[in-house]
ZAMARTOR-553923 format. One record per residue (C-alpha): x, y, z; residue in three letters. Coordinates in steps of 0.1 Angstrom, whole numbers, m for minus. Example, Ala and Ser with C-alpha at 12.3 -4.5 7.8 and 13.67 -1.06 7.14 Angstrom:
# residues 2
<site u="123" v="m45" w="78" r="ALA"/>
<site u="137" v="m11" w="71" r="SER"/>
***
This chain:
# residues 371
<site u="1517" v="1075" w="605" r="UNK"/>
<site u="1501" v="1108" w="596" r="UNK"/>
<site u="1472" v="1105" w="575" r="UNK"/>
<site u="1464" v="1118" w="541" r="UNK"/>
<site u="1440" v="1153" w="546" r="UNK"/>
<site u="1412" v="1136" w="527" r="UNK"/>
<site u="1409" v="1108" w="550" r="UNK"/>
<site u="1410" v="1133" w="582" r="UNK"/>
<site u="1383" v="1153" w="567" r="UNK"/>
<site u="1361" v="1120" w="557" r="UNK"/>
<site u="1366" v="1106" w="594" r="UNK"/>
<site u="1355" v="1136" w="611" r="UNK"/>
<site u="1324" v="1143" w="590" r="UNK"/>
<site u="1317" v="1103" w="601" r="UNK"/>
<site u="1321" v="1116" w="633" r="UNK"/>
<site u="1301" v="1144" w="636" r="UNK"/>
<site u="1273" v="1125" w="615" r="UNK"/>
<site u="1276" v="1097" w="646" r="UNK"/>
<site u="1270" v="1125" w="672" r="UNK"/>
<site u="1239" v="1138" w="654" r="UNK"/>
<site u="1222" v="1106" w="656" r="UNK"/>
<site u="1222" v="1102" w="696" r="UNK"/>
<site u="1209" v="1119" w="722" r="UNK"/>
<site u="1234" v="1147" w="731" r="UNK"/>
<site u="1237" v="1159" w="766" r="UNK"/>
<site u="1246" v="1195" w="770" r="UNK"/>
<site u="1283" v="1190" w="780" r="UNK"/>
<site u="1285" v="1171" w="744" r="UNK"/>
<site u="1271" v="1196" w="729" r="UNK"/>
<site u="1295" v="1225" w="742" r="UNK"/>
<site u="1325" v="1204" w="734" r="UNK"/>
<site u="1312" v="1199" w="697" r="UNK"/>
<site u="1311" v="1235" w="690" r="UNK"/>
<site u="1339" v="1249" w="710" r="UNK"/>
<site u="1356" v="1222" w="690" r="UNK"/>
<site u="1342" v="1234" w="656" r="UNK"/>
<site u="1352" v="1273" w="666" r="UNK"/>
<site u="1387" v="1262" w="670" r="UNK"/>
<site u="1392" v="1241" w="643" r="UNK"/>
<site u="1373" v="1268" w="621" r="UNK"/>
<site u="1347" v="1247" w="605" r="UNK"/>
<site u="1321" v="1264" w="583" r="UNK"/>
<site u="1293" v="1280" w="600" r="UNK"/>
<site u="1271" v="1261" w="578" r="UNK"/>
<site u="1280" v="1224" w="581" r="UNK"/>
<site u="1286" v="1228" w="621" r="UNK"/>
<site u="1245" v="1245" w="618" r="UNK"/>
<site u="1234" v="1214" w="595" r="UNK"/>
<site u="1252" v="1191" w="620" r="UNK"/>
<site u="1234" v="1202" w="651" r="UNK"/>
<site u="1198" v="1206" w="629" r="UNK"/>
<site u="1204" v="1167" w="636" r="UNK"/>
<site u="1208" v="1160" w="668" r="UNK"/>
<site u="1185" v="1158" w="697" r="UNK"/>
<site u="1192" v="1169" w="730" r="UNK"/>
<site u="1191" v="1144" w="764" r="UNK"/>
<site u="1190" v="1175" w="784" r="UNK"/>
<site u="1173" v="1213" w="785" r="UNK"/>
<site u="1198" v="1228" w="768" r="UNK"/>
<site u="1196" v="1269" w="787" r="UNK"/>
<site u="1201" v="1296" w="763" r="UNK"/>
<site u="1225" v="1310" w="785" r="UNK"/>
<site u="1247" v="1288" w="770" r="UNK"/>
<site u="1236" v="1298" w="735" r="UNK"/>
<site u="1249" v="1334" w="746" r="UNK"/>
<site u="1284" v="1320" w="759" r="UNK"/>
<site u="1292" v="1299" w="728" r="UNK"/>
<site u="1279" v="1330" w="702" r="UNK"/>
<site u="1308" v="1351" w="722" r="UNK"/>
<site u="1328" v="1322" w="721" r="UNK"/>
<site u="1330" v="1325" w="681" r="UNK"/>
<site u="1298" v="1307" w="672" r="UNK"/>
<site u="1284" v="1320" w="637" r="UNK"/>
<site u="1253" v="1328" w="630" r="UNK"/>
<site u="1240" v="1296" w="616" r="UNK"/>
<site u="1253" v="1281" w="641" r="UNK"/>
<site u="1233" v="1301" w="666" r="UNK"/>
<site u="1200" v="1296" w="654" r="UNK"/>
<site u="1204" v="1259" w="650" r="UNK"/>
<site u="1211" v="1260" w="689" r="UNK"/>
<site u="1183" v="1286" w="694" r="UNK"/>
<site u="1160" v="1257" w="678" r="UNK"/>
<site u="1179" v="1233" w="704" r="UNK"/>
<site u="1163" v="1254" w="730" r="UNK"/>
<site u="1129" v="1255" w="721" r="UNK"/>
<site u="1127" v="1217" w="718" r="UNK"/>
<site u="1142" v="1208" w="749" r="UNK"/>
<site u="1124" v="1229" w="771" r="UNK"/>
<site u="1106" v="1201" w="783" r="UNK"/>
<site u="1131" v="1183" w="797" r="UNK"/>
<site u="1155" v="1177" w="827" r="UNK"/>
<site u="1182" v="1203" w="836" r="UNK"/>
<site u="1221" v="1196" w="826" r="UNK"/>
<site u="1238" v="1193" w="859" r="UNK"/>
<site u="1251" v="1227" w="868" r="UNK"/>
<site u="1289" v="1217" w="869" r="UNK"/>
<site u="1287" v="1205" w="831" r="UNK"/>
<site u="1264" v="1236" w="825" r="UNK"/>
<site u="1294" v="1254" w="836" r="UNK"/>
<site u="1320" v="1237" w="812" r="UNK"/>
<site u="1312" v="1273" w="792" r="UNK"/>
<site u="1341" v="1295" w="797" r="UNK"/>
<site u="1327" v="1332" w="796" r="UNK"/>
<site u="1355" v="1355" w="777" r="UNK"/>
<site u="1378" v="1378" w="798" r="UNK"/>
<site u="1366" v="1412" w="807" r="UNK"/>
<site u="1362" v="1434" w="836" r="UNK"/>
<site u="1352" v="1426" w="869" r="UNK"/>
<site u="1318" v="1417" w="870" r="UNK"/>
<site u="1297" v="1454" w="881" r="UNK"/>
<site u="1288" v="1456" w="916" r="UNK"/>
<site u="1247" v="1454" w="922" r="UNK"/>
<site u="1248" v="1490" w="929" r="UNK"/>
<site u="1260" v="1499" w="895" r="UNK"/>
<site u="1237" v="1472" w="880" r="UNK"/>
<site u="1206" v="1490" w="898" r="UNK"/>
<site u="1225" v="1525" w="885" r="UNK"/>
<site u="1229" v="1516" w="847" r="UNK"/>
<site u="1190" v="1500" w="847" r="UNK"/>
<site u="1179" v="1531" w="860" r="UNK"/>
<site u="1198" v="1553" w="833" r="UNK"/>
<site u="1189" v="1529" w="804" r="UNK"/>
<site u="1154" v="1532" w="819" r="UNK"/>
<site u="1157" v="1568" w="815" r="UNK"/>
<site u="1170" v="1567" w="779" r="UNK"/>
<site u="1145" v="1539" w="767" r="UNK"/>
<site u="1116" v="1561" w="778" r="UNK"/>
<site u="1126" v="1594" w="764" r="UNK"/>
<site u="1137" v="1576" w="738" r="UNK"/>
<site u="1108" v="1589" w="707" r="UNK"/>
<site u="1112" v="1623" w="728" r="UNK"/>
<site u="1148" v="1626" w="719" r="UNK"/>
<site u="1152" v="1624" w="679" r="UNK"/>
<site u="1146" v="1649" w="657" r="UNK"/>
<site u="1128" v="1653" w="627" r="UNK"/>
<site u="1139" v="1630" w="601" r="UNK"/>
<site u="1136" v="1606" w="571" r="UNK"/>
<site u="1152" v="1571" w="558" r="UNK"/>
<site u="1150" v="1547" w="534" r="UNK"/>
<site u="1137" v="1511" w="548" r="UNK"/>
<site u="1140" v="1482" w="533" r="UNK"/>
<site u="1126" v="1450" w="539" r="UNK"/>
<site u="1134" v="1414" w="526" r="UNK"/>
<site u="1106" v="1390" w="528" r="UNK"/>
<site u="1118" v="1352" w="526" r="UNK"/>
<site u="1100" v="1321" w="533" r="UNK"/>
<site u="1107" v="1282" w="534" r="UNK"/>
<site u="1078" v="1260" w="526" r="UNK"/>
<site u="1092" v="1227" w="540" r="UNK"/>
<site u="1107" v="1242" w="574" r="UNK"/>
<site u="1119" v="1214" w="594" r="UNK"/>
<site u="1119" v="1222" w="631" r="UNK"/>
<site u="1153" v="1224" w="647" r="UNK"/>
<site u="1168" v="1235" w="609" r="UNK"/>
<site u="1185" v="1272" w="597" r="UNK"/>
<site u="1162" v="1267" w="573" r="UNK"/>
<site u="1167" v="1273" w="538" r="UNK"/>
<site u="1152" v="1309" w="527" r="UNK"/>
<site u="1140" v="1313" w="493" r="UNK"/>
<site u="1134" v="1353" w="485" r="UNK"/>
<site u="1095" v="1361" w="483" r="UNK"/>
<site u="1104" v="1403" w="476" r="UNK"/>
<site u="1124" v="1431" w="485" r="UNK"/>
<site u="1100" v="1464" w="498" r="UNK"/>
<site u="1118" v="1496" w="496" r="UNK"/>
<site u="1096" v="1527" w="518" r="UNK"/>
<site u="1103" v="1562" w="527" r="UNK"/>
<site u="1099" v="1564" w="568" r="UNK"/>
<site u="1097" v="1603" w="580" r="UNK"/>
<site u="1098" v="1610" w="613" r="UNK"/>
<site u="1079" v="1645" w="619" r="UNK"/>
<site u="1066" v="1657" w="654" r="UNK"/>
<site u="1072" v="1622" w="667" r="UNK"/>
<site u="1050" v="1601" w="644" r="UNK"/>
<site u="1062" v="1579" w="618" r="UNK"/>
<site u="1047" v="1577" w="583" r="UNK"/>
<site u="1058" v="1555" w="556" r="UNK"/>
<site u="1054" v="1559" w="515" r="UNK"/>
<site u="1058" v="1530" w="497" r="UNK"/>
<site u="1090" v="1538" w="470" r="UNK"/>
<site u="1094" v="1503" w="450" r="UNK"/>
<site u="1087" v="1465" w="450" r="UNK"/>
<site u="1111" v="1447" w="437" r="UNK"/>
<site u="1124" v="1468" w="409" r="UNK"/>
<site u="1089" v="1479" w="403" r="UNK"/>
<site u="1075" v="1518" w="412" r="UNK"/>
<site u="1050" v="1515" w="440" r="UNK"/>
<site u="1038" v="1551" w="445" r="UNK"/>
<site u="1008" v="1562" w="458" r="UNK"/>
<site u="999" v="1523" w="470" r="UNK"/>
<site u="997" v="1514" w="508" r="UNK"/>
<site u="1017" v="1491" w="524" r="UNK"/>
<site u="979" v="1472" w="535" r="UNK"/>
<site u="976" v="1466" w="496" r="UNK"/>
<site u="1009" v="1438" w="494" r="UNK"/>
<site u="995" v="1417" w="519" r="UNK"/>
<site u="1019" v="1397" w="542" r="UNK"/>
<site u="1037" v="1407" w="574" r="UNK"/>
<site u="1051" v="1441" w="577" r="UNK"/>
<site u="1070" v="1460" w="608" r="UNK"/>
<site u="1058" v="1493" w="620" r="UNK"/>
<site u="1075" v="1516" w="647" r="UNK"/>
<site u="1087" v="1482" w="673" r="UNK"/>
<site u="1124" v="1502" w="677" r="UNK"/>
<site u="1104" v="1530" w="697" r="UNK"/>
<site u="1077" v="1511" w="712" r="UNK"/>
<site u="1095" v="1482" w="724" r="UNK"/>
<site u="1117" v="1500" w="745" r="UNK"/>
<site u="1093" v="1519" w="763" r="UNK"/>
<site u="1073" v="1484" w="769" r="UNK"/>
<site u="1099" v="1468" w="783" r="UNK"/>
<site u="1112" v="1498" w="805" r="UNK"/>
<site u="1079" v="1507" w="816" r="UNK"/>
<site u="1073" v="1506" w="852" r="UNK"/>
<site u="1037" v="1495" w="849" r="UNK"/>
<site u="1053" v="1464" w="829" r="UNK"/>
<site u="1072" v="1449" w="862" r="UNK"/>
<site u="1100" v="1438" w="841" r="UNK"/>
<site u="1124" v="1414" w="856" r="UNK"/>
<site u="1160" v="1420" w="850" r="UNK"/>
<site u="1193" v="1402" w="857" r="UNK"/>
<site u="1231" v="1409" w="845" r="UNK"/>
<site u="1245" v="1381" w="828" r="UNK"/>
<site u="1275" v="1392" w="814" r="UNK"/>
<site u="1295" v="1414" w="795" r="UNK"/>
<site u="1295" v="1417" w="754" r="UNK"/>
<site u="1307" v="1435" w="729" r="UNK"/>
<site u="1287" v="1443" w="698" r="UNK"/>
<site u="1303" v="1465" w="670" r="UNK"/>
<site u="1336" v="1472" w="689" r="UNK"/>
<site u="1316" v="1489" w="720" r="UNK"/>
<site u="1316" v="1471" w="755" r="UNK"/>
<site u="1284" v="1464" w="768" r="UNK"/>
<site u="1268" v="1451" w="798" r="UNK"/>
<site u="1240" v="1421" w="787" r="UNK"/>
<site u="1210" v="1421" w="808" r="UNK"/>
<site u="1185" v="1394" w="806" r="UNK"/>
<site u="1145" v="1401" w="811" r="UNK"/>
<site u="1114" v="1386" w="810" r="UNK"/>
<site u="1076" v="1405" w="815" r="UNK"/>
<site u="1055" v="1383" w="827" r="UNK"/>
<site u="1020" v="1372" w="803" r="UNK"/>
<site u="995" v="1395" w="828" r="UNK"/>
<site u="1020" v="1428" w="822" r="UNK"/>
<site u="1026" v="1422" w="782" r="UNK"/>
<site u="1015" v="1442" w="756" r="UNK"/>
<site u="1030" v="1417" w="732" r="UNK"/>
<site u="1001" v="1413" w="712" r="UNK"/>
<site u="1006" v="1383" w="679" r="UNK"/>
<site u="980" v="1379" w="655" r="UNK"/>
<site u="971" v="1348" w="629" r="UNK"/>
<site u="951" v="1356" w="596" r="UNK"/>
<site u="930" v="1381" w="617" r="UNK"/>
<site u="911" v="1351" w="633" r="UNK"/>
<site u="929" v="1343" w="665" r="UNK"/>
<site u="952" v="1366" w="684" r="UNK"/>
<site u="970" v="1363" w="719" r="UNK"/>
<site u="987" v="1384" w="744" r="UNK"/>
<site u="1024" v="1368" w="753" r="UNK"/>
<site u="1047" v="1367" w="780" r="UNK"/>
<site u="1083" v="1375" w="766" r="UNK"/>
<site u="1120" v="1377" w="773" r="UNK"/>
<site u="1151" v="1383" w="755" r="UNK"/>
<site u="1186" v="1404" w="760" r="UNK"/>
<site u="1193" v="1438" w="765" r="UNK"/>
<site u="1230" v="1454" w="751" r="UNK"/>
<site u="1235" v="1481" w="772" r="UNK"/>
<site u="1264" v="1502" w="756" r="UNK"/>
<site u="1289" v="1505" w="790" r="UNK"/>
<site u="1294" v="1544" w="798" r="UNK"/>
<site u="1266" v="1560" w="780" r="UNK"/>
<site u="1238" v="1532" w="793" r="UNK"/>
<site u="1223" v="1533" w="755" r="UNK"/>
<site u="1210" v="1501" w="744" r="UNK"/>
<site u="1226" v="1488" w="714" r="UNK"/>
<site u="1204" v="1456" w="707" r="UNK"/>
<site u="1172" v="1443" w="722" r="UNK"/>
<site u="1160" v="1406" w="712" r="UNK"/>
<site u="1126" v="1393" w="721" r="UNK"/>
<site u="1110" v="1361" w="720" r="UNK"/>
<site u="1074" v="1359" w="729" r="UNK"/>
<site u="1065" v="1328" w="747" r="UNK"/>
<site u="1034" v="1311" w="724" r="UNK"/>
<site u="1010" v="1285" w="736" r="UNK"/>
<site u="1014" v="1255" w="719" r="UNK"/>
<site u="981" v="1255" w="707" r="UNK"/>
<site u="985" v="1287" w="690" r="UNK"/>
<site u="992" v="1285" w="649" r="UNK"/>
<site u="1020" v="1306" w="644" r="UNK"/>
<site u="1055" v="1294" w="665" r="UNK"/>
<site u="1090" v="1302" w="669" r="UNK"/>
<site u="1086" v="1340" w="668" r="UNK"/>
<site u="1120" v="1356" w="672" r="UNK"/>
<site u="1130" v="1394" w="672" r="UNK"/>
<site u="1161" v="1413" w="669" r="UNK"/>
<site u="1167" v="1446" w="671" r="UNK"/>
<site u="1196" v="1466" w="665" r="UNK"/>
<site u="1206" v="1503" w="668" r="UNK"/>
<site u="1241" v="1522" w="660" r="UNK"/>
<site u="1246" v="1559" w="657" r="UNK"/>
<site u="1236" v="1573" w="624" r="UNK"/>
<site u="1247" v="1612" w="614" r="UNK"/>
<site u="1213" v="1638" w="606" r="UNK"/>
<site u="1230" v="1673" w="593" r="UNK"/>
<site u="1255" v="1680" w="619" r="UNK"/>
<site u="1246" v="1662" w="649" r="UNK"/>
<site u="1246" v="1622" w="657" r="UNK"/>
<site u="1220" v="1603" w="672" r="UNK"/>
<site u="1211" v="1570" w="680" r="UNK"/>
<site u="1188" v="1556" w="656" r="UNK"/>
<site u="1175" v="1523" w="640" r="UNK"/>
<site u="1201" v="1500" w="621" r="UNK"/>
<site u="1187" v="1466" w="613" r="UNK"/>
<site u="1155" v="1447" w="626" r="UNK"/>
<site u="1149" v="1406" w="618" r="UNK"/>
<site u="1120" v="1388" w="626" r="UNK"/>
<site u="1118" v="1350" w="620" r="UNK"/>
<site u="1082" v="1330" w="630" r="UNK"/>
<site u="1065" v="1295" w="617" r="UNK"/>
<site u="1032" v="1286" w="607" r="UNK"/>
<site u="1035" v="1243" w="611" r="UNK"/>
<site u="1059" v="1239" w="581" r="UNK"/>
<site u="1063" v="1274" w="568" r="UNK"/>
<site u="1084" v="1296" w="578" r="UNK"/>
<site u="1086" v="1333" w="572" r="UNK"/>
<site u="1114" v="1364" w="579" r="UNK"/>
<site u="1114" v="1396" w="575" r="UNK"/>
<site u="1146" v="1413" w="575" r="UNK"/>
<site u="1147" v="1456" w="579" r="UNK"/>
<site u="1174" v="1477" w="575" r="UNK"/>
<site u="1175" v="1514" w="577" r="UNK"/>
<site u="1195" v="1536" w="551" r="UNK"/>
<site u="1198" v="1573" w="541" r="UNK"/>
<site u="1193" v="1592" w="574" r="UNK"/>
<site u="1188" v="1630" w="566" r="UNK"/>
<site u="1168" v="1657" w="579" r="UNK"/>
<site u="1132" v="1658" w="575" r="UNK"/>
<site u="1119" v="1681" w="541" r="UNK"/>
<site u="1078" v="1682" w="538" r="UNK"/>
<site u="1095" v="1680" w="500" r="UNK"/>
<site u="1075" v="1647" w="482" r="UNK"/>
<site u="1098" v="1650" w="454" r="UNK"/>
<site u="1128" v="1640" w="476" r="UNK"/>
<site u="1147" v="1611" w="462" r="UNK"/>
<site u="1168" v="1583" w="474" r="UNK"/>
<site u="1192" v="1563" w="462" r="UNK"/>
<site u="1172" v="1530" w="457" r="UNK"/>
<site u="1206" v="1513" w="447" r="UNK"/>
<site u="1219" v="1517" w="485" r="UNK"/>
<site u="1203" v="1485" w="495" r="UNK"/>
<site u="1225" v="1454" w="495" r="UNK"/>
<site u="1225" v="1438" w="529" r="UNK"/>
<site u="1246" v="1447" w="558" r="UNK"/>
<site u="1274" v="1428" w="562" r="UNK"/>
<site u="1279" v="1404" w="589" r="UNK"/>
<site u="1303" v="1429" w="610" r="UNK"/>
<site u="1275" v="1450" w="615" r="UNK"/>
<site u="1253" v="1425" w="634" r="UNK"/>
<site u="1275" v="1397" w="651" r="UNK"/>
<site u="1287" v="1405" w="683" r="UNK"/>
<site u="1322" v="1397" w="686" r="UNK"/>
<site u="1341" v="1367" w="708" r="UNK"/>
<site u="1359" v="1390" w="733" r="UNK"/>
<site u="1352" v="1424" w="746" r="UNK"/>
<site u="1370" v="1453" w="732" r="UNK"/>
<site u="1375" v="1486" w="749" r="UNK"/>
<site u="1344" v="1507" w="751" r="UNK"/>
<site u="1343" v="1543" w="729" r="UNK"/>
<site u="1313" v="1566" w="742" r="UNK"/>
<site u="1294" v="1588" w="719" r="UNK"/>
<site u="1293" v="1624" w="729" r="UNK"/>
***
């Protein structure tokens, strides 16, 4: 007897709710969301579901990356990125249910001597990098949001603290930012020091040359390949170790650590350009502020007649106990640089990039090089 749709949708939600309040091994876990992707479920109830659960297992965030390809959403993603931090403690999934992942179809996997060949060309770009773009301006904006009553293993549920519009030019290889408007409110001639609260300076071009840095001794393996706005790309995982880092994270001015990190590489397949870097600093417990996680993305961006590979969107997510903070940047409005100080831009070109922009997609598509 078929049931009525109402009843199917009230016994699954029972379901779910039933999974959330055991301990989930890994393999659960996998079948959950695969199961979710294909019957479509909202990105938002499958993230609330798994805020609920707790894990019998150390759930790797390798298997994070395969279900984000796999269709996850983005909600969906952080909740398991929270999985991840709060299982680290615990025993490791057997590898065969580990392996219940299926990674999507794609090329052959590269042979080590092209791994070693497109590290060393990406190395080569990511340290020429500042070197290599011209003179410029942009508008940046950056969204400030914070939840007072973060609970730990949540999305989260971001209330809007203000929305910081600056002029960033790029002149000789040095940056220098003029704040333009708070809110809807003129800020000129006021420094960015004055607003208080967490800003991001210049970590697109300084990141890269960290992490490629010989001195830094960064570890590198292929994992797989991605693709991230419609471009093939070969995702490398790294990790600096604490005595090579330069990752320097600050609380109230009083305390202030040096961190080990790691995170993924999207190196763009042909041209050996990296497309997206994510970091995640690795905090003593001890230590105030938790959870810190980075994103970075690039795309190619038109200044007068030429294309170059510039900053698209930045996101930056951290706690403090209960409170959690993001800062979200975007960068609009490339043009050549003017020493004009009357320039203007349009201040109305700042709703939020959609999701298209930033979401890596399920299944590799062909790759398109940029001349």
């Amino acid at each position: 007897m078929r049931l009525p749709a109402a009843f199917l949708f009230v016994f699954a939600a029972l379901a779910h709710h039933a999974l959330a309040q055991q301990s989930v091994t890994v393999a659960k876990l996998i079948e959950f969301v695969r199961s979710s992707i294909q019957q479509k479920n909202p990105d938002k109830d499958v993230a609330l579901y798994i805020a609920k659960m707790k894990m019998s297992e150390r759930l790797n965030p390798n298997v994070v990356e395969d279900l984000q390809s796999a269709g996850a959403g983005p909600r969906t993603v952080a909740a398991l990125t929270a999985l991840v931090t709060q299982s680290a403690s615990l025993s490791a999934a057997p590898t065969k249910m580990v392996m219940t992942t299926q990674r999507p179809t794609g090329p052959p996997e590269p042979s080590e001597a092209e791994k070693r060949n497109v590290l060393e060309e990406t190395r080569e770009f990511a340290l020429n990098y500042v070197k290599s773009l011209p003179d410029f301006l942009c508008m940046q904006v950056t969204r400030r949001s914070q939840d007072a009553h973060f609970t730990i293993g949540s999305e989260g549920s971001w209330s809007p603290l203000d929305r910081i519009i600056e002029k960033l030019s790029f002149f000789d290889h040095k940056e220098n930012y003029e704040l333009i408007q708070r809110n809807d409110n003129p800020l000129m001639g006021k420094t960015w020091e004055a607003l208080g609260g967490s800003f991001s300076r210049g970590e697109w071009a300084t990141l890269l040359a960290e992490v490629f840095e010989p001195s830094t001794h960064t570890e590198f393996h292929w994992q797989r390949w991605g693709t991230l706005r419609g471009q093939l790309t070969h995702v490398y995982q790294y990790r600096v170790e604490q005595e090579y880092s330069q990752e320097t994270i600050s609380y109230q001015n009083t305390q202030k650590i040096v961190a080990a990190f790691h995170g993924f590489i999207y190196v763009e397949k042909g041209t050996n350009v990296v497309l997206r870097i994510t970091v995640v600093p690795e905090i003593p417990a001890s230590f105030p502020v938790q959870d810190v996680d980075q994103t970075v993305d690039y795309d190619y961006q038109p200044i007068g007649t030429q294309t170059f590979l510039l900053p698209l969107r930045s996101q930056v997510q951290m706690r403090d106990g209960h409170i959690a903070s993001r800062n979200e940047l975007e960068w609009r409005q490339y043009r050549k640089y003017s020493a004009d100080s009357t320039i203007k831009f349009d201040t109305g070109d700042d709703a939020p990039l959609g999701d298209d922009k930033t979401k890596e997609q399920s299944a590799p598509g062909p790759a398109v090089p940029k001349k």
